[in-house]
C-alpha positions as CSV (number, residue, x, y, z in Angstrom):
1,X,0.0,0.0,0.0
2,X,1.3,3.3,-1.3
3,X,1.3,6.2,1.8
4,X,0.9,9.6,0.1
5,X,3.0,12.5,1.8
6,X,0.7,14.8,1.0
7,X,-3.2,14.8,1.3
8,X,-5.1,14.7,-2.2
9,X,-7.7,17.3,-2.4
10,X,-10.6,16.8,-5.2
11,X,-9.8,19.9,-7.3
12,X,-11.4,20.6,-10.9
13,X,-9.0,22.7,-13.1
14,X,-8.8,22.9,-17.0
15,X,-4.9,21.3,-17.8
16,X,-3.2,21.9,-20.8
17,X,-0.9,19.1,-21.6
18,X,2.0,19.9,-24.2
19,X,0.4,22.4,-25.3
20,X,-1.6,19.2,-27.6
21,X,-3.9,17.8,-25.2
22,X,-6.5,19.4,-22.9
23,X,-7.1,17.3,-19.6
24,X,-9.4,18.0,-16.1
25,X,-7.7,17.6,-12.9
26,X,-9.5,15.3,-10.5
27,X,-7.7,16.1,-7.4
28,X,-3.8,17.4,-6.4
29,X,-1.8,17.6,-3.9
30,X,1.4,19.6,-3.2
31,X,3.3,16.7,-5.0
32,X,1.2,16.1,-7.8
33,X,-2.4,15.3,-10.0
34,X,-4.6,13.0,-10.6
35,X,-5.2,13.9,-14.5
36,X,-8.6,12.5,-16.5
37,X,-7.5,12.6,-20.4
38,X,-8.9,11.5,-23.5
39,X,-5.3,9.8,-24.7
40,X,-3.6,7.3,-22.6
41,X,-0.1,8.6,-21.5
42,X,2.5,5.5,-21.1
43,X,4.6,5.6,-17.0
44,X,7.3,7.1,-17.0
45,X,7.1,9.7,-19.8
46,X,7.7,13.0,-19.1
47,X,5.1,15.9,-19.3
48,X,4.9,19.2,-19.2
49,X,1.9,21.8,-19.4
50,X,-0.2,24.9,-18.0
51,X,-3.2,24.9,-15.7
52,X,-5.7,28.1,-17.1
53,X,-6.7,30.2,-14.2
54,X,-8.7,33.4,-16.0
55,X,-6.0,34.7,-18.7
56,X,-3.1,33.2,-17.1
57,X,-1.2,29.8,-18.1
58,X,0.7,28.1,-14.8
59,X,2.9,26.0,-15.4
60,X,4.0,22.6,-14.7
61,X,6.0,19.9,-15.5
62,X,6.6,16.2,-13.8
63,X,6.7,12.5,-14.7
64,X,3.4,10.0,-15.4
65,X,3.7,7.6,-12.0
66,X,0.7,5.6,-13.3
67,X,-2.2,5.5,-15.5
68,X,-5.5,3.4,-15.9
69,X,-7.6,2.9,-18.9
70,X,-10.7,4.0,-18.7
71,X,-14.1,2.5,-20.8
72,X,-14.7,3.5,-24.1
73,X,-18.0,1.8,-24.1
74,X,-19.0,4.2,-21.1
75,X,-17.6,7.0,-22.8
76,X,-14.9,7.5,-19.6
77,X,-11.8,9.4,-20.0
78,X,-8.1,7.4,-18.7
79,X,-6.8,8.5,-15.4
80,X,-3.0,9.8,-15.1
81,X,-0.9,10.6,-11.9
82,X,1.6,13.3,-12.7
83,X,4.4,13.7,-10.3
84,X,5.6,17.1,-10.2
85,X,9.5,17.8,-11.2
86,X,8.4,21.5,-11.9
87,X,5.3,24.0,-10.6
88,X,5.4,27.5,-11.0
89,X,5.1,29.9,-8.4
90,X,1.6,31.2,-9.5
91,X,0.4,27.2,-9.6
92,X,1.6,26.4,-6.2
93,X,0.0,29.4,-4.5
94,X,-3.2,28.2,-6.7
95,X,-2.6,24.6,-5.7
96,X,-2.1,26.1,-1.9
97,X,-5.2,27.7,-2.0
98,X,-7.5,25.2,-3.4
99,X,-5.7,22.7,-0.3
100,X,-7.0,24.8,2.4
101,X,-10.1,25.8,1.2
């Protein structure tokens, strides 16, 4: 059993993912996301992208831990974990924000 270090907090926010792929955030933490996409992203690969908060593009980087399939017959996006290598100031105090409130 994997013991996070830092709580997950269920958090929707639109992701940008290489600037190619749009994405939903289902929950983060100060480490990472929980990312639901419409393409699978293999373990291991590397990442990088924004979150959009009004005009502005945060941005991120990190490393795919895991991912799951989800159902095409139900119509259900795959789920991702990002680990970050990279958040930018104006993400973390985001992130910070959305973790205590």
């Amino acid at each position: 059993m994997t013991i996070r270090k830092a709580p997950r907090v269920p958090v929707r926010l639109p992701i940008s993912i290489g600037r190619r792929q749009a994405a939903l955030s289902a929950d983060v933490s100060d480490g990472g996301f929980k990312l639901e996409t419409p393409v699978l992203l293999s373990p291991g690969s590397r990442v990088d992208g924004y979150v959009l908060h009004g005009d502005k593009e945060l941005t991120w980087k990190g490393e795919v831990a895991w991912a799951k399939p989800g159902n095409p017959m139900a119509s259900t996006w795959h789920e991702v974990g990002v680990r970050f290598t990279f958040v930018s100031p104006g993400l973390r105090a985001l992130l910070s924000l959305k973790q205590k409130g």
